[in-house]
N, C-alpha and C positions, 0 to 999 in steps of 0.2 A: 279474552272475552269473559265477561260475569259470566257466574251461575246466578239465574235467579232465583227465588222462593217457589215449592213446589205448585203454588196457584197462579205464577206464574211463567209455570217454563215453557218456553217457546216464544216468548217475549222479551223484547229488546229494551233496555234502556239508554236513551238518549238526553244526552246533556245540549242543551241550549245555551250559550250564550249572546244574547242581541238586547241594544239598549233601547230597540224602538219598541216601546209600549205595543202599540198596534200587529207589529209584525212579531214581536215574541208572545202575545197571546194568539192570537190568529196558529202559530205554531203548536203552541201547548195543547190547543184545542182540539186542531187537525192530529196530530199524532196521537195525544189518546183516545179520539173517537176510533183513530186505525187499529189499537192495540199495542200500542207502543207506551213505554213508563218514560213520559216527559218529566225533566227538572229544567226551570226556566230561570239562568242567571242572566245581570244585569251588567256585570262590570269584569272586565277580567283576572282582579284579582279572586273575584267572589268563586269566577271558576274554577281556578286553581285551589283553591279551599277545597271547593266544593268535591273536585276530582280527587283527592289525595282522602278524602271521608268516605266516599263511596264508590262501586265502580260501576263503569258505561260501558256501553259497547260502540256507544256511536258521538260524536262530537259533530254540531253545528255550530259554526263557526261564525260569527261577522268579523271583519275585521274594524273596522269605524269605530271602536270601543273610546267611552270616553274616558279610562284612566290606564289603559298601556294600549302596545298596538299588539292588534290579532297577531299578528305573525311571530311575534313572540309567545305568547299563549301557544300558538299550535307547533313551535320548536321545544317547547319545554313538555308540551301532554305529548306529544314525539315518542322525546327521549325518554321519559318516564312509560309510557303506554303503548307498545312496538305495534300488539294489534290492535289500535285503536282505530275505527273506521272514523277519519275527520274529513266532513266536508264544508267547504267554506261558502261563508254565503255573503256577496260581495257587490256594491254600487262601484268600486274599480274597474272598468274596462279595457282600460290597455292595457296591450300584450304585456308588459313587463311587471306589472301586478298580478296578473295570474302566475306569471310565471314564480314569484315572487312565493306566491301565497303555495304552489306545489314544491316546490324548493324546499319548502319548510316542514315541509312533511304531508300535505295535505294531500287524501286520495282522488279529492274531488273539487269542483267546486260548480254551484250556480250564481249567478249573475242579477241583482236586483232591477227592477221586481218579477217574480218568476213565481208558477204557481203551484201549488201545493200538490196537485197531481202527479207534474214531473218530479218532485222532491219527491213523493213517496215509490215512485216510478224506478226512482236513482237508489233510493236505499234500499227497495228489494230487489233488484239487480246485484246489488255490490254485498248483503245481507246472504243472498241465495249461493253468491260461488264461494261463499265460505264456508256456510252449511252443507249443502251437498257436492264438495269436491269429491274427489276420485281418490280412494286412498294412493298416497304418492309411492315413489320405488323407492330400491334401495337407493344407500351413497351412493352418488357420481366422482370420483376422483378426477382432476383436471389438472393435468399439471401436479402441482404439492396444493393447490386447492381442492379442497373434500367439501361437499355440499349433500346437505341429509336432510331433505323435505323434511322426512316425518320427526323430528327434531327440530324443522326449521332453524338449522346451524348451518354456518358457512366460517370453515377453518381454515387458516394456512400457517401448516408445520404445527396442528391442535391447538393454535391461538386463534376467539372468535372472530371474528371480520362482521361488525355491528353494523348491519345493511336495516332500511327501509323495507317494511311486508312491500310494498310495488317493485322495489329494485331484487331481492329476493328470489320473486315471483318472476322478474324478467329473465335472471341470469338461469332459475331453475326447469325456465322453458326455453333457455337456451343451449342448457349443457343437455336438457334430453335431446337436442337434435343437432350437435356439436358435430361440425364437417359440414350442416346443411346450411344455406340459404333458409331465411326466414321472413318474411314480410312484413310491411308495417302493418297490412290488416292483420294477420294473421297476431300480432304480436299486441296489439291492440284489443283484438276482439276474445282472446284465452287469457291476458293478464289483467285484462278492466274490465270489459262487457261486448257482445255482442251486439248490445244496444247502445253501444257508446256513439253518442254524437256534441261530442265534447272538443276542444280542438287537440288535432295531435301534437302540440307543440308538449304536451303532457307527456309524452313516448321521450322524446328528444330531453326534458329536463330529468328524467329518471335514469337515462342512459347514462347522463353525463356525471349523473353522484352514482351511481353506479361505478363508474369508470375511475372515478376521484379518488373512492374507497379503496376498490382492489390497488391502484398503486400507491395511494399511502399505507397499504399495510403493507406489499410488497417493502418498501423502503423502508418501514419500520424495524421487520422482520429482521432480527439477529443472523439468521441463516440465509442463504443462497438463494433467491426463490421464482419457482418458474410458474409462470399463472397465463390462463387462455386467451389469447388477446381478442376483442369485438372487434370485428372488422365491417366500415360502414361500405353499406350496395349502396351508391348514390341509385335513387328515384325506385328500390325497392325494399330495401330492411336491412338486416346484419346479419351476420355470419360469426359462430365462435370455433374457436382454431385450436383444434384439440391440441394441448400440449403431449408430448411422450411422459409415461410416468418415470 
């Protein structure tokens, strides 16, 4: 997350990229009457410029761009920007385009055309649990997996394991209640929002890079390596299976 200038602190900077005239000023508009430092780019290379010159805290996304496609944009401000809040803003409807578009890193997304209220609705929700979270605990050891909130690292045998802030966020509300049953609300409503009324298909594609992670570094791993396995509750959440240290 920026630091911004002292006449600004407590204020967000969001990047914009949308090529529809109408709908990215209507944006620029809306967010700075709210308090918010809008930059309104047009193209997606212009974003990627523009994000590597200054920094955001928050990324809106269209994907419809007309010189590469959103989803590459928001894999690349990704991997370069771990906490970057991105949410995509999207005339895609089908399941496999959202899915598509969270796969790629994206923590959110709304659906064209949708109104400015719920957007600002969505970003202080998602704004708020990152500001006032709970100072976290110590490391969890799981297995030869070590996970340290307050570091936001997850090692196995002291090499990082380059997780997603959502996938992260899931594995670390799940090693604190590791042996228990955990719910899809419950696991929904502590790692996204309370107010989420988004589809859970969102839960199910973070699990699965989630899952993807941990055994590709398990098999990477030079050494031996024993890591907690997720175990799905058909029709109620998961369960993590404490390994012996």
């Amino acid at each position: 997350m920026r630091t911004p200038p002292a006449a600004d602190r407590g204020r967000f900077g969001v990047l914009i990229v949308e090529d529809d005239n109408t709908i990215g000023r209507h944006l620029e508009t809306g967010l700075r009457s709210n308090g918010y430092l809008p930059t309104w780019n047009r193209t997606g290379a212009g974003a990627l410029t523009e994000a590597a010159q200054a920094s955001y805290d928050v990324l809106l996304l269209d994907l419809g761009l007309p010189d590469v496609d959103g989803l590459d944009v928001a894999r690349t401000l990704r991997a370069r920007f771990p906490d970057l809040l991105i949410i995509i803003l999207t005339a895609r409807t089908d399941d496999i385009d959202v899915i598509a578009g969270l796969d790629a890193g994206a923590d959110d997304y709304l659906v064209k055309p949708f109104s400015l209220t719920v957007l600002l609705a969505r970003l202080r929700a998602h704004l708020r649990r990152r500001t006032t979270a709970s100072p976290p605990p110590e490391p969890v050891t799981l297995g030869h997996l070590v996970l340290d909130e307050t570091a936001r690292r997850c090692t196995l045998h002291g090499t990082d394991i380059p997780l997603r802030p959502k996938e992260f966020e899931l594995l670390a509300l799940l090693g604190r209640h590791a042996g228990k049953a955990v719910s899809r609300e419950t696991l929904m409503a502590e790692v996204w929002d309370e107010n989420w009324f988004g589809s859970t298909k969102t839960l199910d594609v973070t699990m699965a890079g989630l899952r993807r992670r941990l055994t590709a570094a398990a098999k990477s791993s030079p050494r031996p390596a024993r890591l907690p396995q997720i175990t799905t509750l058909r029709g109620h959440g998961y369960r993590l299976e404490q390994e012996p240290g």
